[in-house]
py3Dmol code that shows the C-alpha trace and the ligand (Angstrom):
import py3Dmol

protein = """\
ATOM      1  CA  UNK A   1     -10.395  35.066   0.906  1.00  0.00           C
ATOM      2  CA  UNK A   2      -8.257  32.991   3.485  1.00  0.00           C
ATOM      3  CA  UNK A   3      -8.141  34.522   7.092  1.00  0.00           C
ATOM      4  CA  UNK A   4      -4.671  35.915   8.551  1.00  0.00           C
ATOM      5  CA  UNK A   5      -5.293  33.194  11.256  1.00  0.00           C
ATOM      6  CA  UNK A   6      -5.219  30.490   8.606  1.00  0.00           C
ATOM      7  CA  UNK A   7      -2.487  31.977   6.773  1.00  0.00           C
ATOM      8  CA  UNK A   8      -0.667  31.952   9.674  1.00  0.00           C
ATOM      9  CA  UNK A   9      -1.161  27.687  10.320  1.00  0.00           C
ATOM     10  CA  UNK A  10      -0.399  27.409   6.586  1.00  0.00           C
ATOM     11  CA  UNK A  11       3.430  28.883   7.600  1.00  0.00           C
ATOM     12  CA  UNK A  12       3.556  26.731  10.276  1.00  0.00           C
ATOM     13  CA  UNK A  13       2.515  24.051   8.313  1.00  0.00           C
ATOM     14  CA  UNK A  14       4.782  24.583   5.765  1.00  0.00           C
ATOM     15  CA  UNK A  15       7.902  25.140   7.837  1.00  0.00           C
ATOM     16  CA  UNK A  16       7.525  21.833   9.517  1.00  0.00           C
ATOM     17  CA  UNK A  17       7.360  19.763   6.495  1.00  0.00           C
ATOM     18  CA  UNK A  18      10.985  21.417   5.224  1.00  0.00           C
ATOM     19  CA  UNK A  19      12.036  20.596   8.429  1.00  0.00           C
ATOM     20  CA  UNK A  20      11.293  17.101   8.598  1.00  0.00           C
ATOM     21  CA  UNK A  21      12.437  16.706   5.505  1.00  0.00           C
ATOM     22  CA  UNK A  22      15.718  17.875   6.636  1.00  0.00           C
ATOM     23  CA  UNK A  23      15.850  21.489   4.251  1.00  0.00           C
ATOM     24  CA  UNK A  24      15.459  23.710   7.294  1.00  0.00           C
ATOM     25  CA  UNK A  25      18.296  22.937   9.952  1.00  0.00           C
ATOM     26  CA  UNK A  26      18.129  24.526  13.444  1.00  0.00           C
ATOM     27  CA  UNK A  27      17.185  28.104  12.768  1.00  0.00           C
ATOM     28  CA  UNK A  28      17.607  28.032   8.660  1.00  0.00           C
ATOM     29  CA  UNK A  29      15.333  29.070   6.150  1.00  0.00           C
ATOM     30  CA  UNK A  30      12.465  31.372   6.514  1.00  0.00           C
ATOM     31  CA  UNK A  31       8.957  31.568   5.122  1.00  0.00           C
ATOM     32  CA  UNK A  32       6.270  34.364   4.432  1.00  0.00           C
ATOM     33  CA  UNK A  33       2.690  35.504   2.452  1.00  0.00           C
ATOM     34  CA  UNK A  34       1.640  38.521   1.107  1.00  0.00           C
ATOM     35  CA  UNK A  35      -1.581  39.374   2.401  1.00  0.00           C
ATOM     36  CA  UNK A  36      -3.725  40.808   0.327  1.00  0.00           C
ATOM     37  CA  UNK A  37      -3.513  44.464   2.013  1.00  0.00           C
ATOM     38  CA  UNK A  38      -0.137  44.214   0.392  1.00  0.00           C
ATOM     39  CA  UNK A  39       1.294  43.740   4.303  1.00  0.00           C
ATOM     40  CA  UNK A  40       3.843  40.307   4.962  1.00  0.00           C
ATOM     41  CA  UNK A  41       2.821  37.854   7.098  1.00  0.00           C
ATOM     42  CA  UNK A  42       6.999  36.412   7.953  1.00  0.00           C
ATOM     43  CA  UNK A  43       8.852  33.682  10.231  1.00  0.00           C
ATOM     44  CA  UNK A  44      10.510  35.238  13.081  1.00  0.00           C
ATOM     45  CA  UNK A  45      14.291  35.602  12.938  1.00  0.00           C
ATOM     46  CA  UNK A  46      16.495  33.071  14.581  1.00  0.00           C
ATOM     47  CA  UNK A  47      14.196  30.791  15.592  1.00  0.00           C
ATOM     48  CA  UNK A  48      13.712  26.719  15.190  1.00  0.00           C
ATOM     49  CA  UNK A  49      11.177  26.954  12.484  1.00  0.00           C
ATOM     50  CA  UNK A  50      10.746  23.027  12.628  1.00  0.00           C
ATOM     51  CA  UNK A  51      10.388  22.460  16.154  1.00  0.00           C
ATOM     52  CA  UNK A  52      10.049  25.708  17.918  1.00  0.00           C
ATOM     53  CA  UNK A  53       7.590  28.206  15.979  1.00  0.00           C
ATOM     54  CA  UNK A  54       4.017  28.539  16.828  1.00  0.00           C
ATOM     55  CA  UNK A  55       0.979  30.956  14.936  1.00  0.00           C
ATOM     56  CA  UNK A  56       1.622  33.194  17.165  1.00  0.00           C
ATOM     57  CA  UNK A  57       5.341  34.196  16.856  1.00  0.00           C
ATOM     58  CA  UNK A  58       4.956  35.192  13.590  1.00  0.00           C
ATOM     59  CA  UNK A  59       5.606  38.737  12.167  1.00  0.00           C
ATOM     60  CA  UNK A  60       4.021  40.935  10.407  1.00  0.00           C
ATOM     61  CA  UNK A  61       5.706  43.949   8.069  1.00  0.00           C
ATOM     62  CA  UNK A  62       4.655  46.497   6.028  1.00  0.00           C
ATOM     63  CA  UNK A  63       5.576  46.783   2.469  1.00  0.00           C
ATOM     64  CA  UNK A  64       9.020  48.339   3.026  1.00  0.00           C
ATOM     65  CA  UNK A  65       9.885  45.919   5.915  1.00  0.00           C
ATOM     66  CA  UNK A  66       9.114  47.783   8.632  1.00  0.00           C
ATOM     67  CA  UNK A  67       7.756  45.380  11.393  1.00  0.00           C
ATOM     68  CA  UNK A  68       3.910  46.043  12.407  1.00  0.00           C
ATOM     69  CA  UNK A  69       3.067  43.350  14.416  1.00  0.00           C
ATOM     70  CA  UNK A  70       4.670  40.635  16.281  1.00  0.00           C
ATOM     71  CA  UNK A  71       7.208  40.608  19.417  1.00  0.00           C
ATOM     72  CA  UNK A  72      11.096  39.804  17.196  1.00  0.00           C
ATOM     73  CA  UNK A  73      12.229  41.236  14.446  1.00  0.00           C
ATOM     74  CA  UNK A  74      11.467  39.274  10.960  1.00  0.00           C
ATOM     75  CA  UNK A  75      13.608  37.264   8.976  1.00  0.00           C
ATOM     76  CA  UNK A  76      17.570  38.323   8.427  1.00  0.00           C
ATOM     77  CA  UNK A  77      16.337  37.855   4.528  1.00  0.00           C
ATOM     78  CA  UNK A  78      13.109  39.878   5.266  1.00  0.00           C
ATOM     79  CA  UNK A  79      14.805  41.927   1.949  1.00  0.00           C
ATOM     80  CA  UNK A  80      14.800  38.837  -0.565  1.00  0.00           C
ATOM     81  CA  UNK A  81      11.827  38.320   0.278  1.00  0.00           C
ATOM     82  CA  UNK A  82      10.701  41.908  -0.071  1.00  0.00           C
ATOM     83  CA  UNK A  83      12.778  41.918  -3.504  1.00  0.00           C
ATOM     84  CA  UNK A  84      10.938  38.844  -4.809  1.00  0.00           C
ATOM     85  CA  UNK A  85       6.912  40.528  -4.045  1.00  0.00           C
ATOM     86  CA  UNK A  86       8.171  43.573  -5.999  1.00  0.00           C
ATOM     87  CA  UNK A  87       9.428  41.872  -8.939  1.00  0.00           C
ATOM     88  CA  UNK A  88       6.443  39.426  -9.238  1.00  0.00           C
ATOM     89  CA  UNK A  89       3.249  41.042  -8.502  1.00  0.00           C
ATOM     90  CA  UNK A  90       1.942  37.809  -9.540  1.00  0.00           C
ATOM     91  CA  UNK A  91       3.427  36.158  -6.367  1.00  0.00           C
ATOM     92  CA  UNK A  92       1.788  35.367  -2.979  1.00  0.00           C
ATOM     93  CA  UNK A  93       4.318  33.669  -1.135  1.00  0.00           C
ATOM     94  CA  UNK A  94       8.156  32.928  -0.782  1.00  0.00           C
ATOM     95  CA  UNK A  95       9.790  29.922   0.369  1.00  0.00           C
ATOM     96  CA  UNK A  96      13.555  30.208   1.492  1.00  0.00           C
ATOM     97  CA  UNK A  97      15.111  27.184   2.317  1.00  0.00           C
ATOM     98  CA  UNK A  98      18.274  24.753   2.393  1.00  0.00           C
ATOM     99  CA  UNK A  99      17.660  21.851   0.775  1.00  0.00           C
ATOM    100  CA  UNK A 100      20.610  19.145   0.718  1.00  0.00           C
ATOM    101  CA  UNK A 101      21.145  17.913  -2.842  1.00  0.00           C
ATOM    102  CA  UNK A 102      20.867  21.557  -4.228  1.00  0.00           C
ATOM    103  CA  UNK A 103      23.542  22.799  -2.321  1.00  0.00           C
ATOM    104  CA  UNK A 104      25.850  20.154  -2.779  1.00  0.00           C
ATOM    105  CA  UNK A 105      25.474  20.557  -6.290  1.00  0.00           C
ATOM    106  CA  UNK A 106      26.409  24.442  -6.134  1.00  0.00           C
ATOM    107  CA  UNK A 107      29.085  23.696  -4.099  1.00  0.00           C
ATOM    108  CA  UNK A 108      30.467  21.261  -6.353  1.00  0.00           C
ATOM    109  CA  UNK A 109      29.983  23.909  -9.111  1.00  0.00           C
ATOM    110  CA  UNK A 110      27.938  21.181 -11.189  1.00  0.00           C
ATOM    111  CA  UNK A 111      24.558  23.264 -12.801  1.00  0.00           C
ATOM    112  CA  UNK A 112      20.762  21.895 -12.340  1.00  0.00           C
ATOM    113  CA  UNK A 113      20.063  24.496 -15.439  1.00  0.00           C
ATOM    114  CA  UNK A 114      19.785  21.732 -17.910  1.00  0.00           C
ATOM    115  CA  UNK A 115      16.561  20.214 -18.989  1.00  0.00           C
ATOM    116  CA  UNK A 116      17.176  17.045 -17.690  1.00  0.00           C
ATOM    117  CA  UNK A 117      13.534  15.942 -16.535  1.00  0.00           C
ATOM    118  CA  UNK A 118      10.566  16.413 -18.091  1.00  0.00           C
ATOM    119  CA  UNK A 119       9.309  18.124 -14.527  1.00  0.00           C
ATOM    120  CA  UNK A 120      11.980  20.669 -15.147  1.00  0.00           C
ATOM    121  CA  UNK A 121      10.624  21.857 -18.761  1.00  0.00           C
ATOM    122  CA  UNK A 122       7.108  21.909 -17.326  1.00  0.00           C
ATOM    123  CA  UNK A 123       7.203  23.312 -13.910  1.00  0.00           C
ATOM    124  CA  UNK A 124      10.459  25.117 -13.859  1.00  0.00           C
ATOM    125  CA  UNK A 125      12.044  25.629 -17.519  1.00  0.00           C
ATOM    126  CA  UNK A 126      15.055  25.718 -15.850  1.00  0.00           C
ATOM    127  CA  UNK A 127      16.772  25.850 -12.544  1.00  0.00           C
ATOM    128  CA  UNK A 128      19.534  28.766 -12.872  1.00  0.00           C
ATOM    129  CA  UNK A 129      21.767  28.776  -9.798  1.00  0.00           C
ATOM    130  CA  UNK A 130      22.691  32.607  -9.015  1.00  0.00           C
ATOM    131  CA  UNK A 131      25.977  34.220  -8.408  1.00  0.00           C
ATOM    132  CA  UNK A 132      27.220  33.481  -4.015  1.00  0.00           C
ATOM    133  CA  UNK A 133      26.305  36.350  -2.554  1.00  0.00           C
ATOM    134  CA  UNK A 134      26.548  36.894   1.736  1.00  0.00           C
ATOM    135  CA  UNK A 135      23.582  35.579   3.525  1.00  0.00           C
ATOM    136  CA  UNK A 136      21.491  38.205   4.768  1.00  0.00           C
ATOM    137  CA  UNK A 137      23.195  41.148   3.176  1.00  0.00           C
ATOM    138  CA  UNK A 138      21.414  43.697   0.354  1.00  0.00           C
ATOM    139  CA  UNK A 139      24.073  41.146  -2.068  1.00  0.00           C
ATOM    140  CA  UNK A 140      20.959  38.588  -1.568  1.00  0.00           C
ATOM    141  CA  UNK A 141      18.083  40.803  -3.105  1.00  0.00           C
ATOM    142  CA  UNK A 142      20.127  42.222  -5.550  1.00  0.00           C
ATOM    143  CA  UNK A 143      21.186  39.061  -7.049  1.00  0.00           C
ATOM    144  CA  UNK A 144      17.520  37.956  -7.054  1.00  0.00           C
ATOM    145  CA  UNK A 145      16.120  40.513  -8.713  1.00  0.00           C
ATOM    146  CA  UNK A 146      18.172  39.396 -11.821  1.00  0.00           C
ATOM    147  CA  UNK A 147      16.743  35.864 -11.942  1.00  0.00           C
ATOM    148  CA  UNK A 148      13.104  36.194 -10.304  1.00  0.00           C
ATOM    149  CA  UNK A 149      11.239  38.333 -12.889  1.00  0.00           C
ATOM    150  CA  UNK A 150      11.196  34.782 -15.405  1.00  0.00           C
ATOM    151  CA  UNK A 151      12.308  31.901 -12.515  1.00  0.00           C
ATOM    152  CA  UNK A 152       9.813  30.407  -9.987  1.00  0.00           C
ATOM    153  CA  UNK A 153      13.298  28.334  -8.137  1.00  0.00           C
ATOM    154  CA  UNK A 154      16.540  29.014  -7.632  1.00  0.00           C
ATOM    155  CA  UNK A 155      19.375  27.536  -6.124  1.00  0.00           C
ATOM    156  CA  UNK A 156      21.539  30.294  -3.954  1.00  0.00           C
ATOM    157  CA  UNK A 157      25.022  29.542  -4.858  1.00  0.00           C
ATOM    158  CA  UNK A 158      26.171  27.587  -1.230  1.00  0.00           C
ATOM    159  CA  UNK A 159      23.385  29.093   0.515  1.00  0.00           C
ATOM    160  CA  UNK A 160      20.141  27.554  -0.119  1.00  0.00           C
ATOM    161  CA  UNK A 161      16.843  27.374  -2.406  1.00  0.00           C
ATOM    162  CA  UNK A 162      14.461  30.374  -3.088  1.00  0.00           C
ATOM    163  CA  UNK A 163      10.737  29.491  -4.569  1.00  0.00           C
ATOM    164  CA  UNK A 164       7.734  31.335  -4.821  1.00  0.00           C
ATOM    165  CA  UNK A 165       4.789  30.823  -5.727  1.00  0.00           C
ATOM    166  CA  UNK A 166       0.226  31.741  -5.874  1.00  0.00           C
ATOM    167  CA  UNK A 167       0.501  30.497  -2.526  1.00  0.00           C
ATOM    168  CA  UNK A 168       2.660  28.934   0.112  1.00  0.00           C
ATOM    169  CA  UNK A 169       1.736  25.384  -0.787  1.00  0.00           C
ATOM    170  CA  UNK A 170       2.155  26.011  -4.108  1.00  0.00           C
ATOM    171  CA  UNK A 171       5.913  27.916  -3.213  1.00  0.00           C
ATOM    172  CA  UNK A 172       6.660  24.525  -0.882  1.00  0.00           C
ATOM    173  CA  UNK A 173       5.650  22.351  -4.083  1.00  0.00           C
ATOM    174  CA  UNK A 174       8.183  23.922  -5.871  1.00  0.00           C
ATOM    175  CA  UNK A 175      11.106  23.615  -3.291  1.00  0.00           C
ATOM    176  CA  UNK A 176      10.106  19.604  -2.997  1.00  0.00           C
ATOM    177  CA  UNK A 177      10.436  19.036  -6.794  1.00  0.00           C
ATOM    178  CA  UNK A 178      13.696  20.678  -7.422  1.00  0.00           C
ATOM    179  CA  UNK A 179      15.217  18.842  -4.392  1.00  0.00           C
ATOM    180  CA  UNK A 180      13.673  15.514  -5.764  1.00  0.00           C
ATOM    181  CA  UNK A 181      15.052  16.833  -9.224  1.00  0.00           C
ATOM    182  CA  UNK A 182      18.297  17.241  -7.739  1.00  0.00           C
ATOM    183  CA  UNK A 183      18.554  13.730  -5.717  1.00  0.00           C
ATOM    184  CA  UNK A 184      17.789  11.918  -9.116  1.00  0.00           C
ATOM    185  CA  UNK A 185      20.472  14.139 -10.804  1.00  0.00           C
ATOM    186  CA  UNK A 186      22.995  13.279  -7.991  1.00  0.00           C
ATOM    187  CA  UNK A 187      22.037   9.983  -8.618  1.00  0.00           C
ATOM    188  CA  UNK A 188      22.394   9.463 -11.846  1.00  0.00           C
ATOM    189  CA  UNK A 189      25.467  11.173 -11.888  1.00  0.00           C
ATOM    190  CA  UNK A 190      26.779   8.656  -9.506  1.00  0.00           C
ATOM    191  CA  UNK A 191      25.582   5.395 -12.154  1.00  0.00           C
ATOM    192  CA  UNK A 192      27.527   7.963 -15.216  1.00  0.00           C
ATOM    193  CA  UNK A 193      27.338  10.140 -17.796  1.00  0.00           C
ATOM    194  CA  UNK A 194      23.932  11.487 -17.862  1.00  0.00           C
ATOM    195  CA  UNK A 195      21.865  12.404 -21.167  1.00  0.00           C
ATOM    196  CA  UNK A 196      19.950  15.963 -21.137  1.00  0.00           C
ATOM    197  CA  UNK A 197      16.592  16.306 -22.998  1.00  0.00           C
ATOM    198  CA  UNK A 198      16.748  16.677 -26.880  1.00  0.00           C
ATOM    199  CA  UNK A 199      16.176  19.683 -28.346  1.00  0.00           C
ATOM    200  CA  UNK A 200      13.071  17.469 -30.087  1.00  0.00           C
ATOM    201  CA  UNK A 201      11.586  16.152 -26.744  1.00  0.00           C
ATOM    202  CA  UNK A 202      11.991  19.748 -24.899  1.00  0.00           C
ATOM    203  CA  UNK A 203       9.790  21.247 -27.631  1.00  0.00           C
ATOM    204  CA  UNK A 204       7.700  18.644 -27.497  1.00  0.00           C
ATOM    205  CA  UNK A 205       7.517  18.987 -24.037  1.00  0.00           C
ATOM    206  CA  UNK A 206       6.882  22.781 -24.645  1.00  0.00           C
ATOM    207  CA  UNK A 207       3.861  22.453 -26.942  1.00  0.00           C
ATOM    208  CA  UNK A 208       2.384  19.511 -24.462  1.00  0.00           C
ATOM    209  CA  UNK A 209       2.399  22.175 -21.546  1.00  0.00           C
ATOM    210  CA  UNK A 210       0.867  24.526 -23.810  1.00  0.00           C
ATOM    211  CA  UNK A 211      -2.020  22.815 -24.476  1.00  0.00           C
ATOM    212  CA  UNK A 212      -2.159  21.900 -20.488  1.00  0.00           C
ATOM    213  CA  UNK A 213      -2.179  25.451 -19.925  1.00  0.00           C
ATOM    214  CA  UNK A 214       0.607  25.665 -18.216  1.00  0.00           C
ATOM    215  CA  UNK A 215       2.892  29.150 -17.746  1.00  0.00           C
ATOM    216  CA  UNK A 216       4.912  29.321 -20.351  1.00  0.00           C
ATOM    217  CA  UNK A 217       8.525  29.043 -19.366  1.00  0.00           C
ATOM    218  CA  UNK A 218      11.995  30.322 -20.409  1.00  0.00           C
ATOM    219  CA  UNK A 219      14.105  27.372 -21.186  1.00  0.00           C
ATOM    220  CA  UNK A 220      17.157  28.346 -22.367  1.00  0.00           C
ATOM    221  CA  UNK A 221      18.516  31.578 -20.969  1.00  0.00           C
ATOM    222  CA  UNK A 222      20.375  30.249 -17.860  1.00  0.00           C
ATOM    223  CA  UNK A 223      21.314  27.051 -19.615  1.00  0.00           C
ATOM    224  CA  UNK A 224      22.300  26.910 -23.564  1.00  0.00           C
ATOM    225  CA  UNK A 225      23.316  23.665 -23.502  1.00  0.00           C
ATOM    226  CA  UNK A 226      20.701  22.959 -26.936  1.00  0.00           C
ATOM    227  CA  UNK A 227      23.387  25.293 -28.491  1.00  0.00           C
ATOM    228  CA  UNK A 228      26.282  23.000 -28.221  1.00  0.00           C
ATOM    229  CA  UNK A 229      26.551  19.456 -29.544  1.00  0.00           C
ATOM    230  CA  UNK A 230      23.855  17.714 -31.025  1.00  0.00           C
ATOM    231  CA  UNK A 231      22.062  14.747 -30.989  1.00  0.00           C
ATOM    232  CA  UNK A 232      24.178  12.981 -32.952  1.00  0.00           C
ATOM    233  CA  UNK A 233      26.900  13.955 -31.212  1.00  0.00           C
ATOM    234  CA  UNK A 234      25.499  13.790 -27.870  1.00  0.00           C
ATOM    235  CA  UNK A 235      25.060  10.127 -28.128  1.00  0.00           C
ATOM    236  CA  UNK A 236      28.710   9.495 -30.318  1.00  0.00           C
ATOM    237  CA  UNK A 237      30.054  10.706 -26.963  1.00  0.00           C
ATOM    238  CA  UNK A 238      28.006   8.874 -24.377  1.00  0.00           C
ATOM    239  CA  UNK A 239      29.469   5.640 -26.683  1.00  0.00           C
ATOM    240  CA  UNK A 240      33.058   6.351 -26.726  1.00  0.00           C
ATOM    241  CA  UNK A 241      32.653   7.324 -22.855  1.00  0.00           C
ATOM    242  CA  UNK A 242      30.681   3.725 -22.476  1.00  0.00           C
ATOM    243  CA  UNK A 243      33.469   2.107 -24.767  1.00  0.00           C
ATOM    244  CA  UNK A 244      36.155   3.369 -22.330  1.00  0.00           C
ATOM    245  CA  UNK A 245      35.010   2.057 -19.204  1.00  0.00           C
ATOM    246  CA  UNK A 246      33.819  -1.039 -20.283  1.00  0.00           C
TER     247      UNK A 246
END
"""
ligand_1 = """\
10
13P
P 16.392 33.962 9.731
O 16.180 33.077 10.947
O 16.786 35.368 10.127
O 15.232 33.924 8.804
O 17.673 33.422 8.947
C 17.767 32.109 8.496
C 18.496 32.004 7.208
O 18.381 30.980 6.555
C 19.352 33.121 6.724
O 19.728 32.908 5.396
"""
view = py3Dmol.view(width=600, height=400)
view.addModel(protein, "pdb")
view.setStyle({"model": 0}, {"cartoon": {"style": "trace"}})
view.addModel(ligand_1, "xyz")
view.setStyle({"model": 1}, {"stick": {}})
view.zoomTo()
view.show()
């Protein structure tokens, strides 16, 4: 069993690599770990989680929010957070942040749902983006209760990122590969057309994780590209695009 103490250098840990990586800005973004008395160990509200945060400022609240310990309130999203423990039992921790590429990409309407990466079949299944609610308002759980029950990451529509996970690390893990997935998307974007998975190499991909013993994932639900054109097709357009700006 890790100690609250250690817990506690774990968020602090945590929050200052999202900040150097430039997902928490000024106060963004917020952090916290169920301990196991079912209590939340959270980041403070309104303060420089990056630069400015120590062990000691965080708070602690019970499991209806209610602040227990600490000298500030907890998080303005203290009820995501709550949202996402009662969904997923399963769940230890709950990263919130605002990662660059998967914002842009909301804002620009463009979906990371796709299986475009074989990281995203394995780790992820998808990436659904959810409907824009207002930051720090009930909208923000209730939206999240749709997508968290089968979704480890989410991008907030023009808001920011929302993984969970056994454990913080493994919650921070997950915000560092969908940003990476997303910088590689906006990326390839920017060279042209870009070719999803086939519906061959994501069940491939599927069985493979299987026998790694990996979770198994929903794939499709937020996505549904595999429905529309195939193969075939897929690559009859990618031509004719290639032919035309040649
Ligand atoms: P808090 O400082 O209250 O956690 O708010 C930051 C944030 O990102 C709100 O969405």
């Amino acid at each position: 069993m890790t100690s609250e103490a250690q817990l506690r250098r774990d968020i602090v840990d945590v929050c200052k690599r999202i900040y150097e990586h430039g997902w928490f800005a000024a106060t963004d973004g917020n952090v916290s770990i169920r301990l196991d008395d079912g209590r939340i160990l959270a980041t403070p509200t309104g303060v420089h989680k990056g630069l400015r945060m120590t062990e000691d400022d965080l708070i602690v609240v019970d499991a209806s929010g209610k602040r227990v310990a600490g000298a500030r309130d907890a998080s303005s999203e203290m009820r995501m957070h709550l949202a996402a423990y009662q969904e997923r039992p399963d769940i230890k921790a709950v990263v919130h942040a605002h990662p660059t590429n998967c914002i842009a990409f909301s804002l620009a309407g463009v979906s990371l749902a796709q299986c475009l990466l074989p990281e995203i079949v394995f780790t992820f299944g998808s990436i659904p983006t959810t409907a824009y609610t207002t930051p720090t308002t009930e909208e923000v759980p209730a939206e999240v209760r749709k997508w968290i029950k089968k979704y480890d990451a989410m991008i907030l529509d023009r808001h920011g990122s929302l993984t969970v996970g056994r454990d913080v690390f493994a919650a921070y893990d997950k915000l560092e590969r969908m940003e990476h997935v997303a910088e590689i998307t906006y990326r390839a974007r920017m060279l042209g057309p870009i070719r999803p998975l086939t519906r061959d190499q994501i069940t491939r991909l599927q069985q493979v994780g299987q026998e790694l013993g990996l979770p198994k994932r929903e794939v499709c639900e937020s996505c549904n590209v595999c429905e529309g054109p195939d193969e075939g097709m897929i690559r009859r357009v990618a031509e004719e695009i290639g032919r035309s700006i040649r």
